[in-house]
N, C-alpha and C positions, 0 to 999 in steps of 0.2 A: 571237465575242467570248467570253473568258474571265470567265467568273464566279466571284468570289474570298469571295464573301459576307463583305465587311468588315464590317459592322456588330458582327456574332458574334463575328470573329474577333478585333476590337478589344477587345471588354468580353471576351474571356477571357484576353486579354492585360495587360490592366489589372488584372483579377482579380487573373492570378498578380503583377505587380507591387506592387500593395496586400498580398496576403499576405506577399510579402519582405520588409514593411518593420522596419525596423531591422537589416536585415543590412547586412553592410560593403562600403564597393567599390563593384565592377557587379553586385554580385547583389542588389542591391537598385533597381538603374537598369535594366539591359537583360536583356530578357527573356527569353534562351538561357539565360543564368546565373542569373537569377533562379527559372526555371522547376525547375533542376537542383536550386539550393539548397532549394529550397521540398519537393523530393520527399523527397530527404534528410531534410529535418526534420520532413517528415510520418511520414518511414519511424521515425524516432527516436523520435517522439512515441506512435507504436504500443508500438514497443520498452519506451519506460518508463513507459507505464501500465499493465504488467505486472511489471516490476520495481519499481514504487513499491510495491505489494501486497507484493511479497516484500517488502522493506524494511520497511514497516510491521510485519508479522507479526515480523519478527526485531527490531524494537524494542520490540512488545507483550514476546516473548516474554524480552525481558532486562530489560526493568522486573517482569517477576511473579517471574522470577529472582529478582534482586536484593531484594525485597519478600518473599520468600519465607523464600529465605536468612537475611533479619534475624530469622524469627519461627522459626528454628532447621528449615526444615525446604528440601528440594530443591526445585526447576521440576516436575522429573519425576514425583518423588511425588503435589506435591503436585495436578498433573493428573490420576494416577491414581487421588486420592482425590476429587476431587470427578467423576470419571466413574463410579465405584465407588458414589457416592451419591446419581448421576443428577441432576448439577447440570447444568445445559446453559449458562451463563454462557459467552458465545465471549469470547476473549483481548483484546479492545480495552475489552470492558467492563471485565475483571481487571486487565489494565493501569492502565486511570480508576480504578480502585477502589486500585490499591498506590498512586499517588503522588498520590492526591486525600484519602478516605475510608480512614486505616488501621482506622479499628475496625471497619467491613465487612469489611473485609481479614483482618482476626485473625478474627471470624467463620467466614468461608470457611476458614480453617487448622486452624479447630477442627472443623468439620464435614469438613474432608479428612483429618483424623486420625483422628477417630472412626469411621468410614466404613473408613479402614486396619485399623483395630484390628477391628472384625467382618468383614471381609472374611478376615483373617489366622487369625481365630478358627475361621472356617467351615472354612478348609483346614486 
């Protein structure tokens, strides 16, 4: 007699059904199709929770732009001045800070200037 171990095989088949849901069709109904969609969107979901990081970072990085810019000064400088004066602020805070807290903000522009300006001196 063939032993198929249905119990197992059932609740992991349910499983992957329950995971498919709100897919369209039969990949939310039968479970070949189901099983395939579910890898897929596993594999996706890998994919862009490393691309969401990128994306964030490149939204950090065009709000301190733009916040920058307005206080007459570049993205780039103004990173180079605040690493020049050992400010360790990572980019999601500087972001909160241009379009929440601008007078923090002008702060930080003033300490990455002046930081410019002796740094510029030294050389």
């Amino acid at each position: 007699m063939r032993v198929t171990n249905s119990p197992a095989s059932r609740k992991r088949r349910i499983r992957t059904i329950k995971a498919a849901k709100g897919f369209r069709l039969r990949r939310s109904k039968l479970y070949r199709y189901a099983a395939d969609a579910t890898d897929h969107g596993m594999q996706y979901a890998y994919r862009d929770r490393k691309n969401k990081k990128r994306t964030f970072r490149a939204l950090w990085q065009t709000r301190i732009n733009a916040a920058a810019r307005a206080a007459g000064m570049t993205y780039s400088r103004f990173i180079e001045g605040l690493k020049a004066a050992q400010c360790t602020i990572d980019r999601k805070v500087l972001s909160d800070l241009a379009a929440q807290d601008t007078v923090a903000f002008a702060e930080l522009i003033k300490l990455a200037q002046n930081s410019l300006q002796t740094k510029a001196a030294k050389a």
